[in-house]
TORKOL-4160 file (C-alpha; in steps of 0.2 Angstrom, whole numbers, padded with zeros to 4 digits, m for minus):
302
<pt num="1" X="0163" Y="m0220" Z="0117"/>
<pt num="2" X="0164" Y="m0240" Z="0118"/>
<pt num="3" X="0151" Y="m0248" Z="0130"/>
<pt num="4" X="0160" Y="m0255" Z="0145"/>
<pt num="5" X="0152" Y="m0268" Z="0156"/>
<pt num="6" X="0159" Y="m0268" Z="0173"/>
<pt num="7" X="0150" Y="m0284" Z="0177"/>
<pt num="8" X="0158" Y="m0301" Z="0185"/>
<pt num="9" X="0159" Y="m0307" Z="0166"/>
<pt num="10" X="0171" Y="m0293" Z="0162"/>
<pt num="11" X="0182" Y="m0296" Z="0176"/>
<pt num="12" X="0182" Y="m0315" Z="0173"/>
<pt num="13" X="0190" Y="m0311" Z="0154"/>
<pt num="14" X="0202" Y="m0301" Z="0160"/>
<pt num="15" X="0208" Y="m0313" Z="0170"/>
<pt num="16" X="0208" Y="m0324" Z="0159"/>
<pt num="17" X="0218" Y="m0315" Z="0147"/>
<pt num="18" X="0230" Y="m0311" Z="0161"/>
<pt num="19" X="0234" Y="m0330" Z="0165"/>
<pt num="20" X="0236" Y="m0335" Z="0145"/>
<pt num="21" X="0249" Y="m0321" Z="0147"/>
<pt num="22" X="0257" Y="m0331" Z="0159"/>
<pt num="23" X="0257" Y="m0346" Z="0150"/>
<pt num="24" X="0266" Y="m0340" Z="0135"/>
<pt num="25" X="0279" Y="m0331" Z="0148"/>
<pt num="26" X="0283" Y="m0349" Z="0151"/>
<pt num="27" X="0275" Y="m0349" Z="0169"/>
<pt num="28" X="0267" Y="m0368" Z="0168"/>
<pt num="29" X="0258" Y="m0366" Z="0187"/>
<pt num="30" X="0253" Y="m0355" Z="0202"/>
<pt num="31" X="0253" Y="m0357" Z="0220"/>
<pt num="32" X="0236" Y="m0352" Z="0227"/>
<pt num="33" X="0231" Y="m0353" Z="0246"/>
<pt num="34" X="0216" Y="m0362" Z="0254"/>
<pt num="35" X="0205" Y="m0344" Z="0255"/>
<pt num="36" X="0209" Y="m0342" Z="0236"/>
<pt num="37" X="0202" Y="m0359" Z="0232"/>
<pt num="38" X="0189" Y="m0357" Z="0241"/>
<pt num="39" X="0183" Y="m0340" Z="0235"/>
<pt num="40" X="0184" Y="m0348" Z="0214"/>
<pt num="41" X="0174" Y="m0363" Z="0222"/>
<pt num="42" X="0158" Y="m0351" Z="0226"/>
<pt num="43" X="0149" Y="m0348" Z="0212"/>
<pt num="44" X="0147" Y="m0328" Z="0211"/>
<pt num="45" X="0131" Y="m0320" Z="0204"/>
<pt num="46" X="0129" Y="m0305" Z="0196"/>
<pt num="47" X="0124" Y="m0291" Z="0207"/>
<pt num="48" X="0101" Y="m0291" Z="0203"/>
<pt num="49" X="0091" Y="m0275" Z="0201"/>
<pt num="50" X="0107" Y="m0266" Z="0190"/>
<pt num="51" X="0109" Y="m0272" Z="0173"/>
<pt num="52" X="0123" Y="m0261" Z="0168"/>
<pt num="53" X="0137" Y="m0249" Z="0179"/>
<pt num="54" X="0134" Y="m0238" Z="0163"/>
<pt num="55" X="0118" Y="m0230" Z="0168"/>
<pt num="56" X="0117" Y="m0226" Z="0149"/>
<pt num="57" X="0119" Y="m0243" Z="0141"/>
<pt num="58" X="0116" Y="m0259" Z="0143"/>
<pt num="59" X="0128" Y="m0275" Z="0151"/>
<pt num="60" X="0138" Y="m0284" Z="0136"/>
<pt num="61" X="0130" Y="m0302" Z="0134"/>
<pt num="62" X="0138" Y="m0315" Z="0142"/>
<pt num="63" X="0154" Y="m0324" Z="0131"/>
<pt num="64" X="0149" Y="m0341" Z="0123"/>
<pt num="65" X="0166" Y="m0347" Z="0124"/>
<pt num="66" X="0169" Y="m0343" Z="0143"/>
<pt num="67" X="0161" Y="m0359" Z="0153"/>
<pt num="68" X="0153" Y="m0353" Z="0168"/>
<pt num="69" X="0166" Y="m0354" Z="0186"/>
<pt num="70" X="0159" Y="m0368" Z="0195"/>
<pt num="71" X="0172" Y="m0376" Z="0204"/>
<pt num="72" X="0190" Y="m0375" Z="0209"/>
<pt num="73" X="0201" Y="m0391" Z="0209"/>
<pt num="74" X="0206" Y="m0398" Z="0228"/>
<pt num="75" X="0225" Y="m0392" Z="0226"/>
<pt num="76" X="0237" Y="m0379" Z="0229"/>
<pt num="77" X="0247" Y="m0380" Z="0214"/>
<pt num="78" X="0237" Y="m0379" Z="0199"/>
<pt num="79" X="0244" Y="m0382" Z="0181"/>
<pt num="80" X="0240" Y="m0370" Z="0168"/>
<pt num="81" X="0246" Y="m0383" Z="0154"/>
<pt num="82" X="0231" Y="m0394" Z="0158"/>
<pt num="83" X="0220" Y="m0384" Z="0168"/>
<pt num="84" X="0207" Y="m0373" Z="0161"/>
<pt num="85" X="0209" Y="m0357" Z="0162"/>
<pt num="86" X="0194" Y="m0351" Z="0173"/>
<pt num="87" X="0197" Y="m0364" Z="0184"/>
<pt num="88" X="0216" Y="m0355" Z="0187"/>
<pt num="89" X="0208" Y="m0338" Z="0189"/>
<pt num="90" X="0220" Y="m0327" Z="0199"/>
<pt num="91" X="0216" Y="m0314" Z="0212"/>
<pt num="92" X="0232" Y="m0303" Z="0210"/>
<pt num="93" X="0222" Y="m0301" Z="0189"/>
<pt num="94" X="0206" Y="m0299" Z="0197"/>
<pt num="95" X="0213" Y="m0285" Z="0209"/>
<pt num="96" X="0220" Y="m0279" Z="0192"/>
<pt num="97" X="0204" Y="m0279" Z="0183"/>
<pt num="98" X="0195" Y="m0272" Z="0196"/>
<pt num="99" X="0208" Y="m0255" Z="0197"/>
<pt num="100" X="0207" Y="m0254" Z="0176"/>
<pt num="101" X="0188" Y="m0254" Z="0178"/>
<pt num="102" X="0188" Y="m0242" Z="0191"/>
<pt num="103" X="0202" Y="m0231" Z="0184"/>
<pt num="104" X="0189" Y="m0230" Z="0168"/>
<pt num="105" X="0174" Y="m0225" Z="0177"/>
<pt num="106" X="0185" Y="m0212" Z="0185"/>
<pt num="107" X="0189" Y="m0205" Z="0169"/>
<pt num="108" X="0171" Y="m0203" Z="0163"/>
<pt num="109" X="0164" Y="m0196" Z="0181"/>
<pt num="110" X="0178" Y="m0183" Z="0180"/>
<pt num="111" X="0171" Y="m0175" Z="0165"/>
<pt num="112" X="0155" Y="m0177" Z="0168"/>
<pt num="113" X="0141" Y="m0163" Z="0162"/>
<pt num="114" X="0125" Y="m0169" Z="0168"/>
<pt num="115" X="0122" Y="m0159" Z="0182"/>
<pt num="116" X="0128" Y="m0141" Z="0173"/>
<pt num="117" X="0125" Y="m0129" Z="0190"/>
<pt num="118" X="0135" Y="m0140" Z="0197"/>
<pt num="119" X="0148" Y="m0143" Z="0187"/>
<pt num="120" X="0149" Y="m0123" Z="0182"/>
<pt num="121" X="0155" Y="m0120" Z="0202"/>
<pt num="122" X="0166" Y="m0134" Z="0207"/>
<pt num="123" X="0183" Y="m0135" Z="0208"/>
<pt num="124" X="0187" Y="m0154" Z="0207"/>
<pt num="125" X="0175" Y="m0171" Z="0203"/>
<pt num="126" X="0177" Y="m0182" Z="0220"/>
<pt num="127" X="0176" Y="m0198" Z="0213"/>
<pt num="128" X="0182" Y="m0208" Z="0227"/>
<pt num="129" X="0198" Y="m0218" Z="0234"/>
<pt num="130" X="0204" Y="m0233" Z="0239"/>
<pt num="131" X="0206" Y="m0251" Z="0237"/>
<pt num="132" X="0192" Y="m0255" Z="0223"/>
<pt num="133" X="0195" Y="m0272" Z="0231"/>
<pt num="134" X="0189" Y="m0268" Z="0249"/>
<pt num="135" X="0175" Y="m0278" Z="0259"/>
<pt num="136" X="0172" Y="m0263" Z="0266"/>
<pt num="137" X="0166" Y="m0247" Z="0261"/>
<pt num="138" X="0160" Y="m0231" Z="0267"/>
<pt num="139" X="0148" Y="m0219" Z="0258"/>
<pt num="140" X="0143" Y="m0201" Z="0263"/>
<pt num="141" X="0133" Y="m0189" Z="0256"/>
<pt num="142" X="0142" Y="m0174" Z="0245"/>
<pt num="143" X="0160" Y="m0169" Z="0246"/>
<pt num="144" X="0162" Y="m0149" Z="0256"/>
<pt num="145" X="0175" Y="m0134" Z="0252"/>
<pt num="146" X="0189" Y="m0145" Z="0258"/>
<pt num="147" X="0185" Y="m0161" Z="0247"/>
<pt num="148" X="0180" Y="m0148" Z="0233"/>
<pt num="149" X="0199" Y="m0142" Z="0234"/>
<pt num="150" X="0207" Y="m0156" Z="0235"/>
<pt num="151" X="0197" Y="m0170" Z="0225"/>
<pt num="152" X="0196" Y="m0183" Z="0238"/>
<pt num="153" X="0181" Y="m0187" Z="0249"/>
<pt num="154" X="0181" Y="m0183" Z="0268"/>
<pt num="155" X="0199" Y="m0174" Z="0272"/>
<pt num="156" X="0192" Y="m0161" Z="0281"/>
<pt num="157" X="0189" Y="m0160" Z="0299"/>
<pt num="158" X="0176" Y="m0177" Z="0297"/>
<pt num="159" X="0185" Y="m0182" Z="0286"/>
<pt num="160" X="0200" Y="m0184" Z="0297"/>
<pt num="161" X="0189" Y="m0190" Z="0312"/>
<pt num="162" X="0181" Y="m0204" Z="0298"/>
<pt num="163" X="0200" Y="m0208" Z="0297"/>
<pt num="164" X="0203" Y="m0213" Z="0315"/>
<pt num="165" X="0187" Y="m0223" Z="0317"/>
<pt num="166" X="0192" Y="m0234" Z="0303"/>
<pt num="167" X="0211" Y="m0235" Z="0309"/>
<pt num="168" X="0204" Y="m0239" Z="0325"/>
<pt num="169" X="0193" Y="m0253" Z="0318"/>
<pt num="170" X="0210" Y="m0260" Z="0313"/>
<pt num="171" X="0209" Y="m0253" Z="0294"/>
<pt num="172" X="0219" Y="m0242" Z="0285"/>
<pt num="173" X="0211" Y="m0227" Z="0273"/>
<pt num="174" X="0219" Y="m0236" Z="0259"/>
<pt num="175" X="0210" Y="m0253" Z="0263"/>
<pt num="176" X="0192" Y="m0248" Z="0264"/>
<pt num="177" X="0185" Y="m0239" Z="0249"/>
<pt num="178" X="0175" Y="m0222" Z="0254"/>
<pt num="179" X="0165" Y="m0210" Z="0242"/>
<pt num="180" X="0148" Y="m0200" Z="0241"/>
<pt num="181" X="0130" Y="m0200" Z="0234"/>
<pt num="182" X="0136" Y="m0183" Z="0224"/>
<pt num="183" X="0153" Y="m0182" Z="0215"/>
<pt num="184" X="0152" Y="m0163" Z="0215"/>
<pt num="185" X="0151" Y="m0150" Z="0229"/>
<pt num="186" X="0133" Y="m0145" Z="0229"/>
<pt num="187" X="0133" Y="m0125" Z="0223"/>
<pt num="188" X="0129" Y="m0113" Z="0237"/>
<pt num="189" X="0124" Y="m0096" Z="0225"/>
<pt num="190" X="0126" Y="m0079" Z="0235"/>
<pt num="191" X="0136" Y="m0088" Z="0251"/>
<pt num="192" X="0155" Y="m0087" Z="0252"/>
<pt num="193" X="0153" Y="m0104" Z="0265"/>
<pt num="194" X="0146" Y="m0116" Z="0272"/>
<pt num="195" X="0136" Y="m0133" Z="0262"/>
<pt num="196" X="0119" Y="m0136" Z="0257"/>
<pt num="197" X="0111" Y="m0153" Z="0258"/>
<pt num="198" X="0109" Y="m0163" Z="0238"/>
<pt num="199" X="0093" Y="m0162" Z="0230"/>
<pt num="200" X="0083" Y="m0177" Z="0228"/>
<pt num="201" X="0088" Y="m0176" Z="0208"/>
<pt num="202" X="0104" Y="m0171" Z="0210"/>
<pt num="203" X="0106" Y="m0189" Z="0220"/>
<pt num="204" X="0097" Y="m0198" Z="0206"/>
<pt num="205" X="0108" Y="m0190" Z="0192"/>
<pt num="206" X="0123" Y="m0194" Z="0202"/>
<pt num="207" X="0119" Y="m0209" Z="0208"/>
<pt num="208" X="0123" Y="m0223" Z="0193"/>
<pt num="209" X="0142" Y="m0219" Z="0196"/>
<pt num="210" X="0140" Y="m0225" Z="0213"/>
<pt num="211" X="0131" Y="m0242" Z="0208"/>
<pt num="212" X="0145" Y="m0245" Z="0197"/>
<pt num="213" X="0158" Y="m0243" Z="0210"/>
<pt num="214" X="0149" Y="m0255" Z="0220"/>
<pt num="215" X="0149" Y="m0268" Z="0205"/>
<pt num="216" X="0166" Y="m0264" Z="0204"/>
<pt num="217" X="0172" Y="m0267" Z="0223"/>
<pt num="218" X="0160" Y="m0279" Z="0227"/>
<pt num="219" X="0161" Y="m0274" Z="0247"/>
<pt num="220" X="0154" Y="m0285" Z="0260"/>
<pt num="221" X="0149" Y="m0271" Z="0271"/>
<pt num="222" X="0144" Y="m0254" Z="0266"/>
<pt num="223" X="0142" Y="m0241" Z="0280"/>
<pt num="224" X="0132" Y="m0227" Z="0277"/>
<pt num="225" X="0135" Y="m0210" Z="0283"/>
<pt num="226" X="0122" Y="m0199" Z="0290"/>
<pt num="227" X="0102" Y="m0194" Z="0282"/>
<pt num="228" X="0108" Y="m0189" Z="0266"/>
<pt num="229" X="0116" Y="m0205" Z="0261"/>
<pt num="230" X="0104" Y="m0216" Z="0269"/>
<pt num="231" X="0092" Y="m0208" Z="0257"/>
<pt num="232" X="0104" Y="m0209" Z="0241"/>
<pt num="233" X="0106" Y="m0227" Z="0244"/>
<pt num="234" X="0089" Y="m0234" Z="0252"/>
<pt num="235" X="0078" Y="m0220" Z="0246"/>
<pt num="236" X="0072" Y="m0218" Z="0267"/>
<pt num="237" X="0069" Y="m0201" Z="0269"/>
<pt num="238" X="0069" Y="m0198" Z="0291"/>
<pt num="239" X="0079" Y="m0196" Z="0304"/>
<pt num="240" X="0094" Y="m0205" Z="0306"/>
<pt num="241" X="0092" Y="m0207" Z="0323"/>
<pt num="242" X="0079" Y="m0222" Z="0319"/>
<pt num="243" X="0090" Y="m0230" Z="0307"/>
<pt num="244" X="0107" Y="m0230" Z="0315"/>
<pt num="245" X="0112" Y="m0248" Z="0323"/>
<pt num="246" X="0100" Y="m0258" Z="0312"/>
<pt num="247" X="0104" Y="m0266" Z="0298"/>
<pt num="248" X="0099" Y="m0265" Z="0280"/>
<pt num="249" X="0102" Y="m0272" Z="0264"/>
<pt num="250" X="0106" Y="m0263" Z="0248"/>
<pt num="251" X="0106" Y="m0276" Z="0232"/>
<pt num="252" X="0111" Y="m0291" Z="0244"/>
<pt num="253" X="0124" Y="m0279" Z="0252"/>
<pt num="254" X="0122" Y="m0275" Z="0273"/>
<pt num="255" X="0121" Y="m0256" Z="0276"/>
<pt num="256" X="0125" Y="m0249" Z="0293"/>
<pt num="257" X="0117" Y="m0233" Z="0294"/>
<pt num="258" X="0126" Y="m0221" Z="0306"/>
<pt num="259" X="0129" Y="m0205" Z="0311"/>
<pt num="260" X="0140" Y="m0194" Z="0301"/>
<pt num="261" X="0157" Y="m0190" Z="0308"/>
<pt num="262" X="0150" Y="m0172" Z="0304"/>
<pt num="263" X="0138" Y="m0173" Z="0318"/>
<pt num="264" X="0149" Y="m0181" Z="0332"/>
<pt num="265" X="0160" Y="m0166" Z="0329"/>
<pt num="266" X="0143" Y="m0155" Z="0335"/>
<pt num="267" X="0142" Y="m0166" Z="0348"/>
<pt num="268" X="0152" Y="m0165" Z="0364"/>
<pt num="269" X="0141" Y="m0181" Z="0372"/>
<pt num="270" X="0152" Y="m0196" Z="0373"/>
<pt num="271" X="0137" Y="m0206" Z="0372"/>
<pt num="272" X="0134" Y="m0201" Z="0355"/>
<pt num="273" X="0150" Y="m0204" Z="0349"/>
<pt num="274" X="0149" Y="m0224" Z="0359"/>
<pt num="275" X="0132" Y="m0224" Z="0346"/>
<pt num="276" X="0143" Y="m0225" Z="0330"/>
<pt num="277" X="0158" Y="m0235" Z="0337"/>
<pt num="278" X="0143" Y="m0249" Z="0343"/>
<pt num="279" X="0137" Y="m0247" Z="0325"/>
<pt num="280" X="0157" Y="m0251" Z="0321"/>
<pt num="281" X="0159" Y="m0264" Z="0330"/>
<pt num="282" X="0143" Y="m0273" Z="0323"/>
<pt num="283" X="0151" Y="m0270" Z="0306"/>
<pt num="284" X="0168" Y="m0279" Z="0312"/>
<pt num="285" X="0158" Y="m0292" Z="0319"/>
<pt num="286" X="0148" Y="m0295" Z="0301"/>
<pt num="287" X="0164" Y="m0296" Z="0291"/>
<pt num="288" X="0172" Y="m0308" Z="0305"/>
<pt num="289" X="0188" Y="m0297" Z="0314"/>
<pt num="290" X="0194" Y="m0299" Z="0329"/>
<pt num="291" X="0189" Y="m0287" Z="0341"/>
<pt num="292" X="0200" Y="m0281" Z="0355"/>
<pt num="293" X="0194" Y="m0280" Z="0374"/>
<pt num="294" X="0202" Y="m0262" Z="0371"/>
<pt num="295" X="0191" Y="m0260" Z="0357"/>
<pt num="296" X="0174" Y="m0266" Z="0365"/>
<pt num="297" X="0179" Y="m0253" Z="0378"/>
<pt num="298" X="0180" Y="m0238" Z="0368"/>
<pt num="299" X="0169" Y="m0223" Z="0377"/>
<pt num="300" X="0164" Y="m0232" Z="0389"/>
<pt num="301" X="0163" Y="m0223" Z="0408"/>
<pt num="302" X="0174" Y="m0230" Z="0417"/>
């Protein structure tokens, strides 16, 4: 298979390519807003601590004839007969050539061998969904029976209690990005139900495809869901209880640990369940919404 870096570099070539296509369409400008600008003004560092989103091969060097993005020129209207081509970079390519990149990893995860129990008892690979452009993502720990089924991460009864705390934090499911430590359901030999927690290795062996879907979406906040993915991510063994409400950082990332959406359906306390929406509402405040009185409210006694 051709190696594939999933770094900033590729992403900035594909962009590139994508606005000489527009060039010999006949489209001679585009119109990009102040955030845009802004954004191509910052110069942006390869992630440190992962040199490839392949955990088998190493990043592609650096192009010698790609100048470095620097800057971005004080206007809206930028020419692309006399501007240079990094400086025009769009985001619409860039959202492109992060779903391309994505859409590959996909393909290898999905026929991935490297866990054989594993992949001898599930059903489906759950790779993850969402916008591989999102600031924010959520990671839990290994998809259940339900997730198994149907191939997507948390659609069973967490899964669809996940999906109301990010639609009340003012997302949508489709605008954050959510996936797991393990792609496969861990095997449960000699038990018709019920989950088993991943093994240490099983995390390790699995976790490369999560580092690269983290090169590729680039979040500004990741939340962490439970123990499990706390460990997967940070390597902290412990109670979550400890954990939950403080930040962390993963690779210049801020992590939320939290409780998973698993537990709070245990739970009948209300005050657990005002735990993880306090947790929410410092992740709302570290990517810079608006919150609600309404919101700041939630399981509260009145």
């Amino acid at each position: 298979m051709a190696p594939m870096s999933l770094n900033y570099q590729q992403l900035l070539d594909a962009t590139i390519q994508h606005l000489e296509e527009l060039k010999v369409q006949g489209v001679k400008s585009l119109s990009l807003s102040p955030e845009t600008l802004a954004a191509l003004a910052s110069p942006r560092p390869s992630p440190t601590g992962v040199a490839s989103t392949d955990p088998c091969r190493s990043p592609a060097p650096p192009s010698p004839n790609r100048p470095a993005l620097e800057s971005a020129p004080a206007l809206s209207q930028i020419s692309l007969e006399t501007a240079d081509p990094v400086s025009t970079a769009s985001a619409s390519a860039v959202r492109e050539a992060k779903a391309a990149a994505m859409a590959e990893l996909r393909s290898r995860a999905m026929v991935c061998l490297k866990c054989q129990h594993l992949a001898a008892s599930r059903k489906n690979v759950v790779f993850g969904v969402g916008d591989a452009d999102s600031m924010l993502m959520f990671v839990g720990e290994a998809p259940g029976a339900d997730e198994d089924e149907q191939g997507e991460p948390f659609v069973g009864k967490a899964g669809q209690l996940l999906t109301r705390i990010i639609q009340t934090m003012g997302f949508t499911r489709d605008s954050v990005y959510i996936a797991n430590i393990l792609k496969c359901r861990p095997d449960t030999p000699g038990q018709a139900t019920g989950n088993r927690k991943p093994t240490s290795e099983e995390m390790k062996t699995c976790l490369p495809y999560l580092l690269a879907q983290i090169d590729i979406i680039e979040p500004k906040v990741i939340v962490a869901l439970g123990a499990t993915a706390v460990e997967g991510l940070l390597g902290r063994a412990g109670g979550i209880s400890r954990l939950r409400g403080h930040w962390q950082e993963f690779r210049g990332v801020p992590v939320m640990p939290t409780y998973h959406p698993a537990y709070l359906l245990r739970s009948e306390a209300l005050g657990e369940k005002r735990k993880v929406w306090e947790d929410m509402l410092q992740v709302l405040e570290k990517l810079g919404r608006p919150i609600s009185e309404k919101q700041r409210n939630y399981f509260l006694k009145p």
